[in-house]
C-alpha positions in Angstrom: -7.4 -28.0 -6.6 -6.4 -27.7 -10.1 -5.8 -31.1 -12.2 -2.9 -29.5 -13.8 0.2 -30.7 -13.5 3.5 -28.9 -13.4 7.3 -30.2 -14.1 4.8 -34.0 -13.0 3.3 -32.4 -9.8 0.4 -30.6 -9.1 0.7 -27.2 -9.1 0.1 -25.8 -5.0 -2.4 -23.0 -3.5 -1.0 -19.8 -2.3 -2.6 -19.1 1.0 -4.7 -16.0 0.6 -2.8 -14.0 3.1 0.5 -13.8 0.7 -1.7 -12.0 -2.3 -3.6 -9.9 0.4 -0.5 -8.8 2.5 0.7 -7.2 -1.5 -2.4 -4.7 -1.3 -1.3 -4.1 2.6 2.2 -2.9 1.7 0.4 -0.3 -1.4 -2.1 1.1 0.9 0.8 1.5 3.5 3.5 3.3 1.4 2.0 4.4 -1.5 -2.2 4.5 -2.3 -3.6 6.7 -0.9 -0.3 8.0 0.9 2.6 7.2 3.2 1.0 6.1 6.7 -2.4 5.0 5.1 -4.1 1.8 6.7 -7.1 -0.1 6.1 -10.2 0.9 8.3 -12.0 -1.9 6.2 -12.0 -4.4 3.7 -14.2 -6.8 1.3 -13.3 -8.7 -1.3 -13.5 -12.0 -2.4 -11.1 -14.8 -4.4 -12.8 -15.3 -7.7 -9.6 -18.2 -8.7 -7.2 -19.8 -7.1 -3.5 -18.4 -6.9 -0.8 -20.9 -7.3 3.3 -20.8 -6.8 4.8 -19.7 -10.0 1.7 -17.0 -11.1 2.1 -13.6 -11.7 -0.2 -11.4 -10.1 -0.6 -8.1 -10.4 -2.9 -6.2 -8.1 -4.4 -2.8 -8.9 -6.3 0.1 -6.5 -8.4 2.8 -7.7 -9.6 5.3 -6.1 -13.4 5.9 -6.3 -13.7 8.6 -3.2 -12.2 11.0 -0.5 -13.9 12.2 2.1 -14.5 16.3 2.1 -13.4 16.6 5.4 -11.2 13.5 7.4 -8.3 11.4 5.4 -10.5 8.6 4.2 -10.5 7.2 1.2 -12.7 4.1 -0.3 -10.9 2.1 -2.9 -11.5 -0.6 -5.7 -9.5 -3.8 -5.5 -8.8 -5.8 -8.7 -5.8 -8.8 -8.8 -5.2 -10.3 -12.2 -3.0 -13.4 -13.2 -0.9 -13.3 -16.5 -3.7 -14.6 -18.6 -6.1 -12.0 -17.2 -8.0 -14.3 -15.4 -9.1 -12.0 -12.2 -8.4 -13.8 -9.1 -9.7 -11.2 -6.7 -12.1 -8.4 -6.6 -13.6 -5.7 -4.2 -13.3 -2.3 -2.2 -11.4 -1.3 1.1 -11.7 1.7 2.7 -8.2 3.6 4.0 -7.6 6.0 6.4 -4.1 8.1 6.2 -2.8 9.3 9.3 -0.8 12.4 8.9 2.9 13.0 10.1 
């Protein structure tokens, strides 16, 4: 934990599920499409997250599938200061409705 301290106390984790469970709300509504979940994921948490960051996470597509709704995408969350704080890939598969 960070040595830091913060209005006199030291500043506390996020658990990883909060910065994750962003990603799951993009890949459901928006990247690749409405109805999209993950089939899988790997990534890992390069620095620690802590109450009061800003984090902004980012997806890029790097493939589709010719022929079924998959899609394999780079993961990438940033703080403010740039520092990355986690990194990866995650495939998606997009049901259609």
């Amino acid at each position: 934990m960070s040595t830091d301290v913060f209005n006199g106390q030291t500043p506390q984790l996020i658990q990883e599920g909060l910065t994750t469970g962003l990603l799951h709300a993009l890949v459901a509504m928006d990247m690749p499409g409405p109805g999209s979940v993950f089939l899988s994921q790997n990534w890992k948490f390069t620095a620690p997250v802590f109450i009061g960051d800003t984090i902004t996470l980012e997806a890029e597509i790097l493939s589709v599938h010719e022929s079924k709704p998959v899609t394999q995408l780079k993961i990438k969350g940033t703080r403010e200061s740039e520092e990355t704080v986690l990194e990866g890939e995650a495939w998606c598969y997009r049901f259609s409705g």
